[in-house]
Backbone as CSV, one residue per row, in Angstrom:
resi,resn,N_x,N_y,N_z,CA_x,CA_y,CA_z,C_x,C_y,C_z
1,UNK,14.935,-4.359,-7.239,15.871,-4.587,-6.173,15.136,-4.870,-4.869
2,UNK,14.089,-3.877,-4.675,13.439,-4.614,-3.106,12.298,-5.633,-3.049
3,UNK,12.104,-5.674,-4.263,10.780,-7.137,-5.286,11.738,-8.282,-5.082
4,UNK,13.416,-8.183,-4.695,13.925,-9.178,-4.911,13.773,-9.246,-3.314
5,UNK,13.682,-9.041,-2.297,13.858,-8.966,-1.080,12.863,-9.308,-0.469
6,UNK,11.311,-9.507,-1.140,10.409,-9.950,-0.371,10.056,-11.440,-0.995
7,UNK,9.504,-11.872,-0.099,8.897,-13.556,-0.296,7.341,-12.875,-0.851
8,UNK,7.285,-14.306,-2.119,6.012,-13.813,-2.814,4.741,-13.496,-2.145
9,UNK,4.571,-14.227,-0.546,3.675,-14.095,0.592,3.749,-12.067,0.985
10,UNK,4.790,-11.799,1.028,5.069,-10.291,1.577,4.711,-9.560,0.173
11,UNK,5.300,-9.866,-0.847,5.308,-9.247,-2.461,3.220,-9.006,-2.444
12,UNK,2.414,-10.252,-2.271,0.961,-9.881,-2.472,1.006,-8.863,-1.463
13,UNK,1.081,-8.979,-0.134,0.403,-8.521,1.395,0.899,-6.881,0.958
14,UNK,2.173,-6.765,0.262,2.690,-5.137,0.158,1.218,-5.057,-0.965
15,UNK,1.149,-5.045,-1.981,0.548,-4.939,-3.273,-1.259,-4.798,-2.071
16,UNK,-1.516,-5.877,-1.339,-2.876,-5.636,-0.950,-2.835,-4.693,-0.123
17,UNK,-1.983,-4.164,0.609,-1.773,-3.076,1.665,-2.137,-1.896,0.930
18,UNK,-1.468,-1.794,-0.107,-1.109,-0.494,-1.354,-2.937,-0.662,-1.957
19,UNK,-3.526,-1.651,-2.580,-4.738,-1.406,-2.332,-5.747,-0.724,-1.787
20,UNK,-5.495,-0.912,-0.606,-6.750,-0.875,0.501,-6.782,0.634,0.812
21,UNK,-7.806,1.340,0.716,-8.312,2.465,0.967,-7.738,3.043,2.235
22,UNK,-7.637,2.513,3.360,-7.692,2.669,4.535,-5.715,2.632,4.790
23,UNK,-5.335,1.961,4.592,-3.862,1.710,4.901,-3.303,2.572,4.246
24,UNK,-2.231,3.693,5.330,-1.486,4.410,4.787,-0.260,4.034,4.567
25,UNK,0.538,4.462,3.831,1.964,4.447,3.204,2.791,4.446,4.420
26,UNK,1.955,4.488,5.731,3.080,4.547,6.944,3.193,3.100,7.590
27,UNK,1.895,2.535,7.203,2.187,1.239,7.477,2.882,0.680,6.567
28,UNK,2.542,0.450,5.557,3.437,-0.112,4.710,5.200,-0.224,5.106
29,UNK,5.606,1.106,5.458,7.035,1.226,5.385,7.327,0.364,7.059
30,UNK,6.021,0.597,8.173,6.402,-0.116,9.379,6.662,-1.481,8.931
31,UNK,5.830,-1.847,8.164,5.673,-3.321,8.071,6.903,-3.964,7.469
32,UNK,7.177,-3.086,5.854,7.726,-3.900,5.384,8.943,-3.045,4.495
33,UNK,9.524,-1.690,5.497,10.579,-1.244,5.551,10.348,-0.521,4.026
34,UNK,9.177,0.044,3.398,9.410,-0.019,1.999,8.608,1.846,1.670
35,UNK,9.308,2.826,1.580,9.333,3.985,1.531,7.773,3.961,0.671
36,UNK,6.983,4.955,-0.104,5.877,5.460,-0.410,6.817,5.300,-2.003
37,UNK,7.508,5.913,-1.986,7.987,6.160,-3.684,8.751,4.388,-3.568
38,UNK,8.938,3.543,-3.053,9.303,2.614,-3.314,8.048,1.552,-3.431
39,UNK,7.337,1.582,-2.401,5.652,1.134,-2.841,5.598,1.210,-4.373
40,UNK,5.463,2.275,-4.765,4.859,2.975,-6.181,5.344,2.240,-7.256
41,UNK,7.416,1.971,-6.738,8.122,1.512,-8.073,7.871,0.466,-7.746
42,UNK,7.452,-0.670,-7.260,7.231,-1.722,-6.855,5.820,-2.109,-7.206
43,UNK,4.844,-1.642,-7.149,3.564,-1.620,-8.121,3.686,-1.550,-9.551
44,UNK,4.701,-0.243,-9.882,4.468,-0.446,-11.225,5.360,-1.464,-12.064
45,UNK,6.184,-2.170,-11.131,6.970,-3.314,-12.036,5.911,-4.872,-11.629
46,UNK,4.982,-4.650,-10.609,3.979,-5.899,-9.883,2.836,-5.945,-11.178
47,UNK,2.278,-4.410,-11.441,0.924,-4.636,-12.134,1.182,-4.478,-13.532
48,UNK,0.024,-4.646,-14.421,-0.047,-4.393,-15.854,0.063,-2.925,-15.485
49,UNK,0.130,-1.960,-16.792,-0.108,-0.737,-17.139,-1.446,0.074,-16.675
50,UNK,-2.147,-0.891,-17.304,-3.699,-0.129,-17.148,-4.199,0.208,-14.986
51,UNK,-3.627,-1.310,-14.838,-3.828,-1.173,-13.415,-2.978,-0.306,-12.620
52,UNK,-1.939,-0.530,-13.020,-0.744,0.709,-12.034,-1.920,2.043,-12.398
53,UNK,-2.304,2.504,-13.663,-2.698,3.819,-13.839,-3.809,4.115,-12.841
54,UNK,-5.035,2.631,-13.211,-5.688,2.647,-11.892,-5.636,3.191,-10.537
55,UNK,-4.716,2.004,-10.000,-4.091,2.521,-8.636,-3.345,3.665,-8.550
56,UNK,-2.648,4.240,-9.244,-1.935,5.642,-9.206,-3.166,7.012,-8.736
57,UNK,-3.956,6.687,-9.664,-5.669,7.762,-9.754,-6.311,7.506,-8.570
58,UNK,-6.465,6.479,-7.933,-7.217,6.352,-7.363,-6.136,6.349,-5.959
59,UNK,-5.338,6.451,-5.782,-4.727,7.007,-4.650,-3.831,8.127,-4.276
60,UNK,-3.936,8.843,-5.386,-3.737,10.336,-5.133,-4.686,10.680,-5.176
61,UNK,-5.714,10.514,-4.774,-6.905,11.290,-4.750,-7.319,10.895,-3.175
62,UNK,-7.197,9.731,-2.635,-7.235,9.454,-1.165,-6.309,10.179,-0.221
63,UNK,-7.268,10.764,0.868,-6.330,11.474,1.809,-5.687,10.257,2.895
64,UNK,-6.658,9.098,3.251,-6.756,8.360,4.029,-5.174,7.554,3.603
65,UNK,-4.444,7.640,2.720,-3.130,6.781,2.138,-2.181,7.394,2.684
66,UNK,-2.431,8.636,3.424,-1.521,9.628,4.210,-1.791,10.059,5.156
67,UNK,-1.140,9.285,6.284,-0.753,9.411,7.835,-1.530,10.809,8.347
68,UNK,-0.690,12.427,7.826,-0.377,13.473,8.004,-1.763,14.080,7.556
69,UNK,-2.060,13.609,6.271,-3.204,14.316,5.762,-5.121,14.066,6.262
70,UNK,-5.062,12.845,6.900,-5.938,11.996,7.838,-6.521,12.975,8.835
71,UNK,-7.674,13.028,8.793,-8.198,13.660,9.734,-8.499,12.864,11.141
72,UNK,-8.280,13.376,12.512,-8.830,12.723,13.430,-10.036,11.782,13.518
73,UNK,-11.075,12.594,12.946,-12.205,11.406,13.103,-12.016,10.228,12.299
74,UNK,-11.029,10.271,11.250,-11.289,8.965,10.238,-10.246,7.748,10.828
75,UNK,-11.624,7.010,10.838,-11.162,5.547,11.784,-10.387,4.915,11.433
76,UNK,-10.233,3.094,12.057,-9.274,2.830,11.305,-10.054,1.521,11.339
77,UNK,-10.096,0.725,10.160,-10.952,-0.277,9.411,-10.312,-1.655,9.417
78,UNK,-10.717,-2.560,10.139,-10.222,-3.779,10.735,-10.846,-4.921,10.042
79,UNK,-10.544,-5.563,9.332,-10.677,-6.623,8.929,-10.245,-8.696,9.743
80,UNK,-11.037,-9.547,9.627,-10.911,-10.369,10.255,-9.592,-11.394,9.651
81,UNK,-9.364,-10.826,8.449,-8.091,-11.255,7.521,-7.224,-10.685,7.325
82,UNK,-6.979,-9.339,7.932,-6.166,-8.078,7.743,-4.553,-8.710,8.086
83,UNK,-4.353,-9.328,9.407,-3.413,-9.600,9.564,-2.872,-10.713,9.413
84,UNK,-2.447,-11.183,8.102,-2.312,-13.217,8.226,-0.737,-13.591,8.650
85,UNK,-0.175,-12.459,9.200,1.033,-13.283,9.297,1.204,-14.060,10.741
């Protein structure tokens, strides 16, 4: 239902957001209105199996994917492609 709501341009940029080490689930929802448990169901209907499991492991284990849990010193990681819209 919200896979139907994004343009395939927004559908990658959510999916590379949800990637990236550094980007928390708070941007995501600024950006593109799309809750943390809606991210998730939205990955796992985007990727194969093996990869959702991937990404599932490997970001519950990151504190940096959560706003709240982020410590002060940890920066914030800027890329020269970060923003293409």
């Amino acid at each position: 239902m919200v896979k139907n709501t994004l343009s395939e341009s927004d559908l990658s940029r959510v999916i590379e957001m949800a990637w990236e080490d550094r980007t928390p689930f708070e941007a995501i929802e600024t950006t593109y209105g799309l809750s943390e448990a809606e991210t998730i169901k939205l990955m796992r209907r985007s990727l194969k199996p093996s990869s959702f499991r991937l990404w599932r492991a490997r970001v519950t284990s990151r504190t940096t994917k959560h706003r709240k849990l982020r410590g002060f010193d940890v920066g914030r990681g800027y890329c020269s492609t970060q923003y293409k819209r």
